[in-house]
C-alpha positions in Angstrom: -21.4 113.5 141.6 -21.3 112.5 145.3 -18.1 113.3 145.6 -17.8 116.6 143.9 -20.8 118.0 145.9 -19.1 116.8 149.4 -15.7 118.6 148.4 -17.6 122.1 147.5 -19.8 121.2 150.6 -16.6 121.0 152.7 -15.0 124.1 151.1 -18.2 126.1 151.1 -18.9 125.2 154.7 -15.1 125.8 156.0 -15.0 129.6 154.2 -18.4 130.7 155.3 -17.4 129.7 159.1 -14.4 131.5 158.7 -15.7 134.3 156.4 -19.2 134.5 156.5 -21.7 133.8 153.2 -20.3 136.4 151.0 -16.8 134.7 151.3 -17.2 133.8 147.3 -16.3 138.4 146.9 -14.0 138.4 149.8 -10.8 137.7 148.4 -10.8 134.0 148.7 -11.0 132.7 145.2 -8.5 133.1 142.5 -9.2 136.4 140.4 -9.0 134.1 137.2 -11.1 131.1 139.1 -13.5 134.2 140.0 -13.7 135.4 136.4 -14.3 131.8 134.7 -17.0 131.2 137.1 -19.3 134.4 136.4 -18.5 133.7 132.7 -20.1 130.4 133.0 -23.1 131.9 135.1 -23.1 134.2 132.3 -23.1 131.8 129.5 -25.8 129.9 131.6 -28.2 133.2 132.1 -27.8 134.1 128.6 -29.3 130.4 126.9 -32.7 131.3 128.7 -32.1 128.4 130.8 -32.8 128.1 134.9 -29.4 128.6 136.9 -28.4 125.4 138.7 -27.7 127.1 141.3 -27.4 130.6 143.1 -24.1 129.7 145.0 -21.3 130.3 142.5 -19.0 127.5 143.9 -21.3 125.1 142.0 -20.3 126.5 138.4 -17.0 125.0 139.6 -15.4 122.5 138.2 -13.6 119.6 139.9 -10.3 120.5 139.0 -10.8 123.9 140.4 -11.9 122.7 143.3 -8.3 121.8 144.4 -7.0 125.3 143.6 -9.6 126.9 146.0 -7.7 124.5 148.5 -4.9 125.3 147.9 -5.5 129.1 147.4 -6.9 128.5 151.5 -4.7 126.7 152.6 -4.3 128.5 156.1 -8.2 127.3 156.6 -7.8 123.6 154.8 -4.7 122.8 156.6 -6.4 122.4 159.7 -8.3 119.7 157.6 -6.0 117.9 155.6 -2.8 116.5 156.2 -0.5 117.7 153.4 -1.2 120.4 150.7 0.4 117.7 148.1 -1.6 114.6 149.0 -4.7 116.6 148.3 -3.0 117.9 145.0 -2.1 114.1 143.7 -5.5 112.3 145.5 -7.2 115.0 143.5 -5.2 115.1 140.2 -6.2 111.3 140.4 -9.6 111.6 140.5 -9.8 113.7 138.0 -8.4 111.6 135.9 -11.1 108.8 136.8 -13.9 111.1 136.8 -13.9 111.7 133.4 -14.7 108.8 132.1 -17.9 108.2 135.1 -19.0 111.7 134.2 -19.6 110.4 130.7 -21.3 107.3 130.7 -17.9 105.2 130.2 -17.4 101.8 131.5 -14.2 101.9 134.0 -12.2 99.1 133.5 -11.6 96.5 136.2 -7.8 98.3 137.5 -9.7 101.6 137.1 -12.9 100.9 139.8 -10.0 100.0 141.9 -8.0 102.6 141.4 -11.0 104.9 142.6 -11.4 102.6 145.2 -8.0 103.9 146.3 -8.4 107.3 145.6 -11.6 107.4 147.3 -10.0 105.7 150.4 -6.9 108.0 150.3 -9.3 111.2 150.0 -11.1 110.4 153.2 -7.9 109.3 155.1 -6.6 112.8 154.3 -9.7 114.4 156.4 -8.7 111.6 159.4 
């Protein structure tokens, strides 16, 4: 959860410096990322249920976080090192997050596997 909010934090805050609030309609996103986001804002407005949120990188998910990345990458490679470490760190905790985002014990290699990932995620940003 942490992490996932700092990573849309970081990509929310670098577009709006270079692009200003309405970056989300400004031809930064992905038309298809674009269009799977208002349908789950859709989907959310239509079962009667308060929004999450009003910012639409938050309907998001955590592998589409590394395609706005890399779709930027002329903003985010001023923060990162390499396009393709953040395209494997990523991949690879995505692959761990699954089981933490539903309740599932991690096995002892897996917690320090994340460990890793986690350490090899902030090293990028160095």
């Amino acid at each position: 959860y942490c992490l996932e909010k700092t990573i849309r934090e970081i990509i929310d805050e670098s577009l709006r410096q270079q692009d200003g609030a309405k970056w989300w309609d400004g031809g930064r996103v992905p038309p298809k990322l674009h269009a799977d986001v208002k349908a789950r804002i859709q989907r959310e407005v239509d079962s009667g249920i308060t929004l999450r949120s009003d910012n639409p990188i938050d309907f998001t998910t955590f592998g589409e976080l590394g395609e706005l990345i890399k779709a930027n990458w002329d903003i985010f490679g001023g923060i990162f090192d390499s396009q393709r470490a953040v395209e494997k760190v990523l991949a690879n905790l995505n692959l761990l997050r699954g089981p933490i985002a539903h309740c599932s014990p991690l096995a002892e290699d897996e917690v320090l596997r994340l460990e890793l990932s986690l350490r090899d995620w902030f090293r990028m940003m160095e």
